[in-house]
NURO-352460 format. One line per 8 residues: number of its first residue (from 1); their letters; for each residue x, y, z of N, C-alpha, C. Coordinates in pm, 1 decimal. Layout:
NUM	a	X,Y,Z,X,Y,Z,X,Y,Z; ...
This chain:
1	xxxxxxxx	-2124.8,-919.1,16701.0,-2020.6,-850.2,16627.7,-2081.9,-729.3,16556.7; -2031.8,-643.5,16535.7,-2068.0,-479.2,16508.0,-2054.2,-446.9,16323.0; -2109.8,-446.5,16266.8,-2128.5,-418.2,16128.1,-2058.5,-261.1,16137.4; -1931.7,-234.1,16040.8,-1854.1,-130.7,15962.1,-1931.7,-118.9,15869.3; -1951.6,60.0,15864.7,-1991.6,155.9,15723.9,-2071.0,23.2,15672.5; -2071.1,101.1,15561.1,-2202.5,60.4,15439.4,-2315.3,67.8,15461.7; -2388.2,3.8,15370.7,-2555.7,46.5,15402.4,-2628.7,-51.1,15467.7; -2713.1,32.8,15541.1,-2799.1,-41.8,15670.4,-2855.6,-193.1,15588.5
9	xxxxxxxx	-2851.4,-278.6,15673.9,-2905.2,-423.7,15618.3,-2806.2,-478.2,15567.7; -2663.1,-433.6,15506.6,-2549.0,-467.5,15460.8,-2551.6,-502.5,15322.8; -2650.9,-405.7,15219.1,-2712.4,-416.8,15113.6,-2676.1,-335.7,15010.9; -2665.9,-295.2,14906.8,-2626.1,-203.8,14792.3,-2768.8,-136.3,14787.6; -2776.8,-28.4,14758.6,-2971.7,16.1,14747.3,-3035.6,-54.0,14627.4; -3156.3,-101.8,14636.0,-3179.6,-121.9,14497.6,-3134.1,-261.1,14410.2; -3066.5,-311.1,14506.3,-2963.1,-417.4,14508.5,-2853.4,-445.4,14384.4; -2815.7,-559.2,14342.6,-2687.3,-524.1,14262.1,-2744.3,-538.7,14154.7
17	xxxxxxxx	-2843.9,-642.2,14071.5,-2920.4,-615.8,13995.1,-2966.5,-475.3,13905.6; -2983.2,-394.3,14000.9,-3042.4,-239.0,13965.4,-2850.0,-216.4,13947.6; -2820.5,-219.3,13984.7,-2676.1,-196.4,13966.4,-2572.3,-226.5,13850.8; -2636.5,-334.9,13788.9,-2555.0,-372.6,13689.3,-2612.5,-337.1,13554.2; -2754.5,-330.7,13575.6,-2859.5,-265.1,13452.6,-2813.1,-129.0,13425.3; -2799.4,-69.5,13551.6,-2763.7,105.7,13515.0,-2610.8,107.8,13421.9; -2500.7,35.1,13506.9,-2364.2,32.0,13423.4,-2402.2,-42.1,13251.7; -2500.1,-158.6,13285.7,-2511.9,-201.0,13109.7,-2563.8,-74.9,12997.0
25	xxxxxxxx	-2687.5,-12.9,13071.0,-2746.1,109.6,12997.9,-2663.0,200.2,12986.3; -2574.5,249.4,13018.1,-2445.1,364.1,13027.1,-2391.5,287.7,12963.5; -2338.3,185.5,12959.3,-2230.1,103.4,12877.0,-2290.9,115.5,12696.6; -2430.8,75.0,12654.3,-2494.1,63.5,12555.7,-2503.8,251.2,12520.4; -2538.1,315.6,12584.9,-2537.5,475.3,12542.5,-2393.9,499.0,12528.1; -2317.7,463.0,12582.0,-2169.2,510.9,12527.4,-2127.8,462.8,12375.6; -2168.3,357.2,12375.2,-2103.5,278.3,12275.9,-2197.8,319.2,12144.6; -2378.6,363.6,12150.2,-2404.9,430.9,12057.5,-2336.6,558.2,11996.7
33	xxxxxxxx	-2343.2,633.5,12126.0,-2271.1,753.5,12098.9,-2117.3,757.5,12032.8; -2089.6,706.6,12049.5,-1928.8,635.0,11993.5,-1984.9,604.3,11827.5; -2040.9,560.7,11818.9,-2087.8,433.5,11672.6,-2124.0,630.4,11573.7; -2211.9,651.5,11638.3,-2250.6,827.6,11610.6,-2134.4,876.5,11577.3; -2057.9,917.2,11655.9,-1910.3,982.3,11629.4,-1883.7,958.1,11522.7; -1825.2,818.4,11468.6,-1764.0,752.5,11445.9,-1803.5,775.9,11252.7; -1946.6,814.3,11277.1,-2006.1,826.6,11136.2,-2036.5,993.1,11086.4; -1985.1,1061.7,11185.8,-1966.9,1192.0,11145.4,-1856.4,1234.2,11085.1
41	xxxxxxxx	-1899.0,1348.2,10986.1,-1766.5,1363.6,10887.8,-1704.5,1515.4,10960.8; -1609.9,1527.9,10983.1,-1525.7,1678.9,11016.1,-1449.9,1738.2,10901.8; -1551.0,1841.1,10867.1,-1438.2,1905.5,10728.9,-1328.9,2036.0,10789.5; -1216.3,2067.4,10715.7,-1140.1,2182.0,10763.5,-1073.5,2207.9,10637.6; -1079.9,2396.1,10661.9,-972.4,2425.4,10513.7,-908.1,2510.2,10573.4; -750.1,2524.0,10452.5,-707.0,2632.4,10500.8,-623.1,2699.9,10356.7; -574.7,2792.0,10348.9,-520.1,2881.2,10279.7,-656.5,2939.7,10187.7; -777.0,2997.3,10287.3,-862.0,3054.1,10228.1,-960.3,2950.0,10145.9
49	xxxxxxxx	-954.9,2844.9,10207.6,-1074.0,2759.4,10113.8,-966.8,2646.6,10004.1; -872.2,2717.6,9971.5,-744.2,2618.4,9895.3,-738.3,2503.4,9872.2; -723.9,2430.8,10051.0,-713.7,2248.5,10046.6,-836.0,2287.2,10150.1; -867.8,2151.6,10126.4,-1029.7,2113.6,10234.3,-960.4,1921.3,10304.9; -1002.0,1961.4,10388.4,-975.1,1750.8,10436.1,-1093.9,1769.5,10525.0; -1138.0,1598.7,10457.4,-1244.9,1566.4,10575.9,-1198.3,1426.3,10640.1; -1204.7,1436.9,10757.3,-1204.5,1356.0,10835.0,-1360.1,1282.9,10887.5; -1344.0,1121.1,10920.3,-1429.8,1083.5,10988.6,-1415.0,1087.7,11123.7
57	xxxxxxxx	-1509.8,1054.7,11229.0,-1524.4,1068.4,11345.7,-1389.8,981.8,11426.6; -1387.1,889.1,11359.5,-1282.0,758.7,11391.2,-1151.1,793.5,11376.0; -1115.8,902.3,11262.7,-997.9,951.2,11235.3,-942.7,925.6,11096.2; -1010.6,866.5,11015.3,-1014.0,890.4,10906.0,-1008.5,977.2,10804.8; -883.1,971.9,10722.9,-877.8,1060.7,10617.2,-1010.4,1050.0,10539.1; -1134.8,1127.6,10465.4,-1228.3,1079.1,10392.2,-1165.8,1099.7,10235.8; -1123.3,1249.3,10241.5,-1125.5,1308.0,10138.2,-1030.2,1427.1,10132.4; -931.7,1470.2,10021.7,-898.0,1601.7,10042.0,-886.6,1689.3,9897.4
65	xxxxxxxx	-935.6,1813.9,9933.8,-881.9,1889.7,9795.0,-846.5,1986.9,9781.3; -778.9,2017.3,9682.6,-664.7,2081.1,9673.0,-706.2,2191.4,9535.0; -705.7,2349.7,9547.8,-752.7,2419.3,9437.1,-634.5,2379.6,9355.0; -673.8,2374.0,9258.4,-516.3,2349.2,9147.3,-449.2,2486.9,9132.4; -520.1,2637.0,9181.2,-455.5,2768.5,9170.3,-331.6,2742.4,9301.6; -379.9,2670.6,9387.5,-266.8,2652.6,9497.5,-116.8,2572.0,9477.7; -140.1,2520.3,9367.0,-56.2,2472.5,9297.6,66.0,2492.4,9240.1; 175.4,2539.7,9317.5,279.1,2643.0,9241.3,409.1,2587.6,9278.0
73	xxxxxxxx	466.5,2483.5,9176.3,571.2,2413.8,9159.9,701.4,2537.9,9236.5; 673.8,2684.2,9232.4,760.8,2719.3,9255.3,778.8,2748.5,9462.2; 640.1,2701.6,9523.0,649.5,2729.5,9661.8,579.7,2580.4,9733.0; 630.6,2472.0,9724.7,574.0,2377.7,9783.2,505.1,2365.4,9898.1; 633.9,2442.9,9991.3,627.9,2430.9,10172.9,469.3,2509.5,10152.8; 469.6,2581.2,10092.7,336.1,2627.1,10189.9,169.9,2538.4,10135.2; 226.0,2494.2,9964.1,93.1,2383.1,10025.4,71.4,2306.4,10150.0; 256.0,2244.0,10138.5,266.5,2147.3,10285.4,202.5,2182.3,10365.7
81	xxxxxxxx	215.6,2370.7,10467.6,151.6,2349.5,10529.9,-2.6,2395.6,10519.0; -19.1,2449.0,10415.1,-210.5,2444.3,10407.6,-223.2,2257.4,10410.5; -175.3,2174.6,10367.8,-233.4,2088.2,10410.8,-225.4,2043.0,10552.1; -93.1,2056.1,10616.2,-61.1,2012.8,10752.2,-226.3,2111.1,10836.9; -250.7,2188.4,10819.1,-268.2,2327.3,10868.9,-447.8,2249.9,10888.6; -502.7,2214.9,10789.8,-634.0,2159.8,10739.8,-634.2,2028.4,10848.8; -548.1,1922.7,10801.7,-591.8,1808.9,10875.4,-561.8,1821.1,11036.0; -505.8,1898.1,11094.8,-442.1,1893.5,11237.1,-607.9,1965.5,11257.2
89	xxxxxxxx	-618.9,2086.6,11181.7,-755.3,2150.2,11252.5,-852.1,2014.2,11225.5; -899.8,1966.2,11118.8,-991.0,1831.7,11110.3,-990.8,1754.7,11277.3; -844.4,1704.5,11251.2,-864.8,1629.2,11363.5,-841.0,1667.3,11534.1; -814.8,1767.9,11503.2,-878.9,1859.5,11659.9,-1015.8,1879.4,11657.9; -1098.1,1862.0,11542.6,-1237.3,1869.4,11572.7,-1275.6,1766.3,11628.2; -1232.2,1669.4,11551.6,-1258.8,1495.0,11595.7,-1248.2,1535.2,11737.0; -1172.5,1565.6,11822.7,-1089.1,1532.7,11952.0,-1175.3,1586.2,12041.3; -1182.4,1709.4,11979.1,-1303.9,1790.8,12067.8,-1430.8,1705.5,12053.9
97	xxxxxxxx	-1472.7,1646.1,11960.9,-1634.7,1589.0,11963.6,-1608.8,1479.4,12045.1; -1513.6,1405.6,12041.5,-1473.7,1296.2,12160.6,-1491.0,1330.6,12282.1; -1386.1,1439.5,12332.1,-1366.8,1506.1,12451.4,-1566.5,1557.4,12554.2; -1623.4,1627.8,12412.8,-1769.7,1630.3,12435.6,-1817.0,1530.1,12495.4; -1828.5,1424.2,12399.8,-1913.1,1251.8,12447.0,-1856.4,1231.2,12566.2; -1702.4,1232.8,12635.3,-1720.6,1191.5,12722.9,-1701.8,1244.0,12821.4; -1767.5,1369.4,12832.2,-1739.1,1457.2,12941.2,-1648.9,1517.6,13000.3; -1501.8,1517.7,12900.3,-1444.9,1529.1,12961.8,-1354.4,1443.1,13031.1
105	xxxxxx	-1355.5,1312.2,13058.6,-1330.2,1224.9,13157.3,-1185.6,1161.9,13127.1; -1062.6,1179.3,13198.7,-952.5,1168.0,13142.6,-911.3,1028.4,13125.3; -858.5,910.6,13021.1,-883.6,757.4,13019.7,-994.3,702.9,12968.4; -1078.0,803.9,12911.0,-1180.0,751.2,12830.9,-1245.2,770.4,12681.6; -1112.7,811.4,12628.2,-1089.7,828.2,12483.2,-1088.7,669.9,12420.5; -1082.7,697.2,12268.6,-1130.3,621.3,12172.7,-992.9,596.2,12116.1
């Protein structure tokens, strides 16, 4: 009977052993790199330095502040959006440092 494709001897190279070490070591470097992320802080401001938010890697609010000169009972909306404005950029940084770690690879977000 005639052996279909695959590799000569009907073998994986290296065999499956070498095979499952490489996916565990990629598996363990991802998951550092992740743990890394995860402990990086992303700061963003906006209305000139005004409000600041930091985000963690994970998506975490850390921290935010707010100049008290920005403060003007008489125009709210636009703290609203210096703050909207701050955390969306924060966490587009996050997204991008994700997007980095994983190459790119679509289904393999956090």
């Amino acid at each position: 009977m005639a052996r279909r494709g695959g590799f000569p001897g009907g073998g994986i190279p290296g065999g499956m052993n070498n095979l499952m070490k490489q996916a565990q070591r990629m598996q363990r470097q991802m998951e550092e790199s992740r743990k890394a992320l995860e402990e990086k802080d992303f700061t963003a401001t906006s209305g000139g330095g005004a409000v600041e938010v930091v985000f963690t890697g994970g998506r975490l609010m850390k921290s935010i502040r707010i100049d008290p000169d920005a403060v003007d009972p008489e125009d709210v909306d636009m703290l609203q959006d210096m703050i909207l404005t701050a955390v969306n950029d924060a966490l587009g940084q996050v997204e991008a440092a994700q997007e980095q770690l994983m190459g790119g690879m679509p289904g393999m977000g956090f």
